[in-house]
C-alpha atoms as a printed R data frame, in Angstrom:
    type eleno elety resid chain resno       x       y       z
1   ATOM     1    CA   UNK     A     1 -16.776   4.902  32.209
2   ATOM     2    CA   UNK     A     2 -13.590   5.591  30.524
3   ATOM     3    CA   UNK     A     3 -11.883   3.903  27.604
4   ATOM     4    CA   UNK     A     4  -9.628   1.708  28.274
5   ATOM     5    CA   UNK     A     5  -5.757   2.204  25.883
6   ATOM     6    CA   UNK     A     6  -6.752  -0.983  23.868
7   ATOM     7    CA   UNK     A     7 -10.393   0.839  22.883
8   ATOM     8    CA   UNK     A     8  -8.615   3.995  22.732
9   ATOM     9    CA   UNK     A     9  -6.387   2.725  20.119
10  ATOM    10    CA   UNK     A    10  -8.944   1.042  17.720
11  ATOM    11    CA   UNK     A    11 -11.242   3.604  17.756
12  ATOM    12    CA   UNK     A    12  -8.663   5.952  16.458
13  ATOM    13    CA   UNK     A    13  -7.394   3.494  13.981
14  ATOM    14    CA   UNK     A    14 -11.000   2.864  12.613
15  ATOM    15    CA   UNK     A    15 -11.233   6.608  12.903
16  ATOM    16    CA   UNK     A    16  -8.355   7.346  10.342
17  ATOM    17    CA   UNK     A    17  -9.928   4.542   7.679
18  ATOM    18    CA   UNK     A    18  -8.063   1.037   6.206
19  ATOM    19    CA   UNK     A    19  -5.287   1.521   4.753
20  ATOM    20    CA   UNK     A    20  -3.675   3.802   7.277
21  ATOM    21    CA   UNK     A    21  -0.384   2.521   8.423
22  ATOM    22    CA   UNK     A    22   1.270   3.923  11.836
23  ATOM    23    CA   UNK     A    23   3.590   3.189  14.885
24  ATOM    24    CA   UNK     A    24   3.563   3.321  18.692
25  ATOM    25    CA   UNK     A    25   4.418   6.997  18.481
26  ATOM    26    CA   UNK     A    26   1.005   7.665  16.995
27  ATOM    27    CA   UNK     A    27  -0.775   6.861  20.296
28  ATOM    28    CA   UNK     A    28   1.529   8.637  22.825
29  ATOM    29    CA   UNK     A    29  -1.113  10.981  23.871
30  ATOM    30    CA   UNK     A    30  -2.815   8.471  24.973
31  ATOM    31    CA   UNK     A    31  -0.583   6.315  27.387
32  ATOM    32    CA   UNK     A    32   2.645   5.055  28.256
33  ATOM    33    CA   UNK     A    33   4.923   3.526  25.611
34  ATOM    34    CA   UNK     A    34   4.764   0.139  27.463
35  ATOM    35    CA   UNK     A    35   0.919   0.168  27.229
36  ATOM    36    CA   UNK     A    36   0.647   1.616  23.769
37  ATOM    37    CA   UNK     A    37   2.808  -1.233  22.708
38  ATOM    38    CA   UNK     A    38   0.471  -3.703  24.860
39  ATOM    39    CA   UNK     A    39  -2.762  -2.804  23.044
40  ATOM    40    CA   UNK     A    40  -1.018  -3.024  19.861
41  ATOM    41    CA   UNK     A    41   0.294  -6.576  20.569
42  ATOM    42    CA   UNK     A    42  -3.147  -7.770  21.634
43  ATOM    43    CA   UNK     A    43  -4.981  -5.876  18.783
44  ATOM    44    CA   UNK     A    44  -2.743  -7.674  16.675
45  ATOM    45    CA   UNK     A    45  -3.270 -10.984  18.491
46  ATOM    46    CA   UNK     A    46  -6.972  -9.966  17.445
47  ATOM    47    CA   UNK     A    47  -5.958  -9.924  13.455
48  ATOM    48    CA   UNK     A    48  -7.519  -6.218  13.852
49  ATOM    49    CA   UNK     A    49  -4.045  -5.142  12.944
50  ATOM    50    CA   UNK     A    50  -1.156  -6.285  10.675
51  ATOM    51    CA   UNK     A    51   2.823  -6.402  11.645
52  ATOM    52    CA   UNK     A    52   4.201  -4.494   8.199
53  ATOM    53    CA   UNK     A    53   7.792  -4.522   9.547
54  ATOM    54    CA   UNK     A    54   9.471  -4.015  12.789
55  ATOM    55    CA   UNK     A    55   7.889  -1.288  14.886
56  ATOM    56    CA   UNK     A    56   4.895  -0.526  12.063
57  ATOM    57    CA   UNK     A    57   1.456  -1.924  11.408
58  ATOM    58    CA   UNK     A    58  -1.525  -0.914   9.313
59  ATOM    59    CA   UNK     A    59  -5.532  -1.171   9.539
60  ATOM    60    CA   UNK     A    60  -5.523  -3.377   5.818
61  ATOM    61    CA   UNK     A    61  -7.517  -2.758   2.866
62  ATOM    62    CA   UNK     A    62  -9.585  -5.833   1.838
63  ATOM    63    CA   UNK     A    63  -9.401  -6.538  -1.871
64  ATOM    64    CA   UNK     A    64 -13.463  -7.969  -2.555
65  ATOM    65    CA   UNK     A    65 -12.069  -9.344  -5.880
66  ATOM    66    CA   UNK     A    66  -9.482 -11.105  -4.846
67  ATOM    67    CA   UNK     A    67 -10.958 -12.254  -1.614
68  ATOM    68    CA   UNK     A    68  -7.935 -11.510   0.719
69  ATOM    69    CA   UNK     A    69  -6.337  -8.282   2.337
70  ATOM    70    CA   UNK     A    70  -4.373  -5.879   0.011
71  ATOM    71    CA   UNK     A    71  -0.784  -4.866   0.051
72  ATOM    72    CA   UNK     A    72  -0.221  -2.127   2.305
73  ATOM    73    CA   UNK     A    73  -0.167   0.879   1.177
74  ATOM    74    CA   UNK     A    74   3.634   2.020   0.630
75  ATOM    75    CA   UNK     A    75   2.792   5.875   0.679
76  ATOM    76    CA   UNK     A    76   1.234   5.488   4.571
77  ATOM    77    CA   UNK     A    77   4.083   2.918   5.447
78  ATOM    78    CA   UNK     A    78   6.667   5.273   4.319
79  ATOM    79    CA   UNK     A    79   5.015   8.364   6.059
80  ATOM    80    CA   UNK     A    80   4.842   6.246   9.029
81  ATOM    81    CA   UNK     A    81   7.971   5.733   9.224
82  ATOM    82    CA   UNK     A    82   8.760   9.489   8.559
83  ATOM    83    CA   UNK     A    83   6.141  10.280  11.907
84  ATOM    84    CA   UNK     A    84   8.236   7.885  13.774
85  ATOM    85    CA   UNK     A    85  11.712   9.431  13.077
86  ATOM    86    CA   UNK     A    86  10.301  13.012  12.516
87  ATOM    87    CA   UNK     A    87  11.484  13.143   9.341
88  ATOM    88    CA   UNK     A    88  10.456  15.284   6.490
89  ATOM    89    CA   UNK     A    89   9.948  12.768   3.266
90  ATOM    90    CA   UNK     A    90   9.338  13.550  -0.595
91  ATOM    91    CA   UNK     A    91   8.388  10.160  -3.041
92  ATOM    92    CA   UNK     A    92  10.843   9.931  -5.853
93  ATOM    93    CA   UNK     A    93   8.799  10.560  -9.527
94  ATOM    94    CA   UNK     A    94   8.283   6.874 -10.146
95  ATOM    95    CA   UNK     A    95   7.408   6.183  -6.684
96  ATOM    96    CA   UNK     A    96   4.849   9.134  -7.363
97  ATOM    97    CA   UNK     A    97   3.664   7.687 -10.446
98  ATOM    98    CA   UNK     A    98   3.682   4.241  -9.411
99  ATOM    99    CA   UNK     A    99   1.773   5.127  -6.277
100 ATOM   100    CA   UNK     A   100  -1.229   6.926  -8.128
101 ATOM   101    CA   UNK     A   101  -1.311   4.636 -10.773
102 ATOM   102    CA   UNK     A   102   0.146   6.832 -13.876
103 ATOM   103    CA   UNK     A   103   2.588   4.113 -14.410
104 ATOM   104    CA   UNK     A   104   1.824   0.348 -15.128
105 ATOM   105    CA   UNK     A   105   5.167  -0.334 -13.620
106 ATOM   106    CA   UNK     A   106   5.381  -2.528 -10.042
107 ATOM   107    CA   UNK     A   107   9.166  -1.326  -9.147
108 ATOM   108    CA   UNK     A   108  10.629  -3.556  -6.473
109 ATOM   109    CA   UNK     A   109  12.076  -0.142  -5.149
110 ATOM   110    CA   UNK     A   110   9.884   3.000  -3.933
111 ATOM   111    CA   UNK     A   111  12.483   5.792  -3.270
112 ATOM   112    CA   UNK     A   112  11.725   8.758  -0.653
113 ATOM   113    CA   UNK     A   113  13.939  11.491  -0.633
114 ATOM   114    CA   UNK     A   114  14.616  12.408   3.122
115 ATOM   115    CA   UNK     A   115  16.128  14.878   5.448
116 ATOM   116    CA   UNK     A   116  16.864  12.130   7.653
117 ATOM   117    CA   UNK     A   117  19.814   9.435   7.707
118 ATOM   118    CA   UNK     A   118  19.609   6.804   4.326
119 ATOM   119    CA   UNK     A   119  17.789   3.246   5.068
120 ATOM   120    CA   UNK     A   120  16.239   0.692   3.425
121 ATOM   121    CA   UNK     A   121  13.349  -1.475   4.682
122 ATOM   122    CA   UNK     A   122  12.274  -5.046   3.129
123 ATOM   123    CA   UNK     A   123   8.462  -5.436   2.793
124 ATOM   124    CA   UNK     A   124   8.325  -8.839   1.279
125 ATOM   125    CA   UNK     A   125   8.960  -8.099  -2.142
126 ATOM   126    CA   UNK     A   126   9.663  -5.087  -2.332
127 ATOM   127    CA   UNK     A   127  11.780  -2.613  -1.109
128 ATOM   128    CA   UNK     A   128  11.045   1.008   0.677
129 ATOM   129    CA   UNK     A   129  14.414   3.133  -0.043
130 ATOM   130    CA   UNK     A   130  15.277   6.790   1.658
131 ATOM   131    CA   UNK     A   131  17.954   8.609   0.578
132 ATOM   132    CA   UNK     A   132  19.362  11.550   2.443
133 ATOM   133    CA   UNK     A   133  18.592  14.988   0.206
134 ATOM   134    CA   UNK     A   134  16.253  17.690   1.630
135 ATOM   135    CA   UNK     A   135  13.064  17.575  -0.007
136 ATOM   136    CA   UNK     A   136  11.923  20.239  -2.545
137 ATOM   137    CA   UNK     A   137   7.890  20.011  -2.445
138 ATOM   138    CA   UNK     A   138   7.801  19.724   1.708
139 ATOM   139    CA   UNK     A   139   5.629  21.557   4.167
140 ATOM   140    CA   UNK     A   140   2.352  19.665   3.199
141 ATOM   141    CA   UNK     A   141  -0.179  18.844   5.482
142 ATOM   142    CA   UNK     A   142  -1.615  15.867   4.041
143 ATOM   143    CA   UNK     A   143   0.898  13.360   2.603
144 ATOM   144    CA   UNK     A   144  -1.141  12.979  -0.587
145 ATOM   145    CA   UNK     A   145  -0.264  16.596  -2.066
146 ATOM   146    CA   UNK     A   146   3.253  15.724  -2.015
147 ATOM   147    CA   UNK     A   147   3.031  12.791  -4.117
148 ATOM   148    CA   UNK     A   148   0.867  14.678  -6.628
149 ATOM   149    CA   UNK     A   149   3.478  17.312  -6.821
150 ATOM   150    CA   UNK     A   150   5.667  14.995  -6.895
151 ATOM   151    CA   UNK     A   151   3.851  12.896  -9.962
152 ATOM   152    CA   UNK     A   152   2.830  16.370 -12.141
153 ATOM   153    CA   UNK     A   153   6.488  17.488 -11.948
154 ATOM   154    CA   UNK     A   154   7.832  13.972 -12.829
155 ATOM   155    CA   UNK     A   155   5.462  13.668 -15.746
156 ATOM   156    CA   UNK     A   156   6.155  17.681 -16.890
157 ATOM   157    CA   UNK     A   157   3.240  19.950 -18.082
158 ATOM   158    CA   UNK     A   158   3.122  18.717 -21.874
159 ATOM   159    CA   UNK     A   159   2.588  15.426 -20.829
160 ATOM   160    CA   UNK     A   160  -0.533  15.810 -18.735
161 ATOM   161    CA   UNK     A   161  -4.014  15.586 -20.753
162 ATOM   162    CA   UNK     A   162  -7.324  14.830 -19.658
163 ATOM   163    CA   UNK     A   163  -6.758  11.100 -18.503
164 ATOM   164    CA   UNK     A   164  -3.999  12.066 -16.400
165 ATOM   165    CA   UNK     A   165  -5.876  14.247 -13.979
166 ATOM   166    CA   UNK     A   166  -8.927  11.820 -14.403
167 ATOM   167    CA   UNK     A   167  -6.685   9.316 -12.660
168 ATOM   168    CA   UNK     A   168  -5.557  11.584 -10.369
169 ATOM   169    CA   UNK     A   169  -8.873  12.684  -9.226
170 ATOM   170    CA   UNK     A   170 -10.278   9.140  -9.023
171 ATOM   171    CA   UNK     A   171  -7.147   8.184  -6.719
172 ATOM   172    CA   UNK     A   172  -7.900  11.316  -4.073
173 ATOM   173    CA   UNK     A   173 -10.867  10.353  -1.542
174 ATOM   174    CA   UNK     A   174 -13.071  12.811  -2.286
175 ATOM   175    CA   UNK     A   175 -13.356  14.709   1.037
176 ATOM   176    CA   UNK     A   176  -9.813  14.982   0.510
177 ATOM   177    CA   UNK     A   177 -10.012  17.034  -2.518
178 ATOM   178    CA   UNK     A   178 -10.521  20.024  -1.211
179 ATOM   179    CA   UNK     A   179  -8.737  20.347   1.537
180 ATOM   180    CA   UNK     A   180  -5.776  19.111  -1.075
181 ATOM   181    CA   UNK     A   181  -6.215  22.669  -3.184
182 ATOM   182    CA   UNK     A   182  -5.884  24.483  -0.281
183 ATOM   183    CA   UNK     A   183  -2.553  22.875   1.210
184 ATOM   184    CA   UNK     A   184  -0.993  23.079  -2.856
185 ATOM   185    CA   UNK     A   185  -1.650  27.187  -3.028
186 ATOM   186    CA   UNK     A   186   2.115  27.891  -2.651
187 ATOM   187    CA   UNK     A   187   3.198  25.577  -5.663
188 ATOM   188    CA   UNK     A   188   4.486  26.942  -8.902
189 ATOM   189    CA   UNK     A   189   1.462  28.569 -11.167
190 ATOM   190    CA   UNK     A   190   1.010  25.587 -13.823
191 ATOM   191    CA   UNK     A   191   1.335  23.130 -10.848
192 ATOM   192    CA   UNK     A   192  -1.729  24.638  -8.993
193 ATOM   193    CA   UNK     A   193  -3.883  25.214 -12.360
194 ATOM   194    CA   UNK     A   194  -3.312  21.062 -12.889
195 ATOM   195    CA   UNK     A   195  -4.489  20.339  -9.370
196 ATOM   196    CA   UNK     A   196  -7.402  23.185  -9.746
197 ATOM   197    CA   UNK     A   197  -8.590  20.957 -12.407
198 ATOM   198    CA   UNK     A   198  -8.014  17.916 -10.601
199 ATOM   199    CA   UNK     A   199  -9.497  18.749  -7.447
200 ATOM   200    CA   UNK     A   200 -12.403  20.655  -8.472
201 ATOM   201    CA   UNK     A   201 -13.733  18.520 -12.244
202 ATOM   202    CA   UNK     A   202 -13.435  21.575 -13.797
203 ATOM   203    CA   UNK     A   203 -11.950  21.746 -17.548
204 ATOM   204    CA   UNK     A   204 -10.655  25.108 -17.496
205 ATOM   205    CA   UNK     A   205  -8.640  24.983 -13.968
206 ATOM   206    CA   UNK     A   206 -11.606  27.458 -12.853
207 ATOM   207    CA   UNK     A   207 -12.943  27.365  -9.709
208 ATOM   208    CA   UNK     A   208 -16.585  26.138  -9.255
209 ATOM   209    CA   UNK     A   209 -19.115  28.794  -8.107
210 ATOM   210    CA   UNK     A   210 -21.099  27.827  -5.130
């Protein structure tokens, strides 16, 4: 018996893991725009899903300290919204920082530099900002290794030490890591001997030997 769209749907939201945000154009293979958008209404209705802004929801995070969901996450919102519009986005170096936790800083602004048109989008209290300038560090395949770039070029190489890429590491899933060193191989050389280090635990930016 097949699926029907609403199953289809969920299982590929639980599939991709809480936190992920996304819009009708992530299900298109799947159906019609009119019944993607049904399933996502009635998922919704469910509280399975959560309106972020117009036209974008997310699977939340649940915070187990402070008993409620967490904020969404403004990396997947923003990258959502860059799937939607088929843009190609880059986080500014505070968003960057902000976003991996190398700054104690909450801005009310995370700035993406775009290749598409400039706009602004209000999530509560804070604000999600593209500006129109093609992106340097682009071409990734997982939205993660931009923001690292993005972070290790804001902070410069003197100012990375040991905690740095300890915070780093601890902020990649781990199955990501990997997969992270290989999509970062055409970075500049320092760039990719910081991210050896981050994504392997090594000390010397070495490789480790199977």
């Amino acid at each position: 018996m097949s699926q029907s769209i609403v199953e289809q749907v969920i299982t590929r939201i639980y599939g991709k893991g809480r936190g992920w945000a996304f819009s009708p154009r992530d299900f298109t293979d799947l159906g019609s725009r009119s019944s993607v958008d049904v399933a996502l209404f009635k998922l919704h209705e469910q509280d399975k899903i959560r309106r972020v802004i117009r036209g974008i929801y997310d699977y939340p995070r649940y915070s187990k300290l402070l008993e409620r969901r967490s904020e969404p996450d403004i990396n997947q919102v923003a990258n959502a919204l860059a799937r939607k519009f088929g843009w190609r986005i880059q986080p500014g170096g505070a968003a960057s920082l902000n976003l991996i936790g190398l700054s104690a800083q909450v801005p009310g602004r995370y700035l993406f530099y775009s290749n598409g048109p400039a706009r602004r989008y209000q999530l509560e209290n804070l604000t999600i900002e593209f500006t129109k300038r093609a992106p340097k560090n682009t071409g990734f395949k997982y939205p993660e290794s931009g923001v690292i770039v993005s972070a290790l070029h804001a902070l410069g190489r003197e100012r990375i030490d040991e905690t740095t890429i300890l915070i780093i590491r601890e902020w990649i899933p781990e199955k990501k890591r990997k997969r992270i060193l290989r999509d970062t191989k055409g970075v500049t050389d320092w760039t990719y001997e910081v991210i050896k280090k981050i994504c392997d635990g090594s000390r010397n930016g070495q490789d480790r030997k199977s």
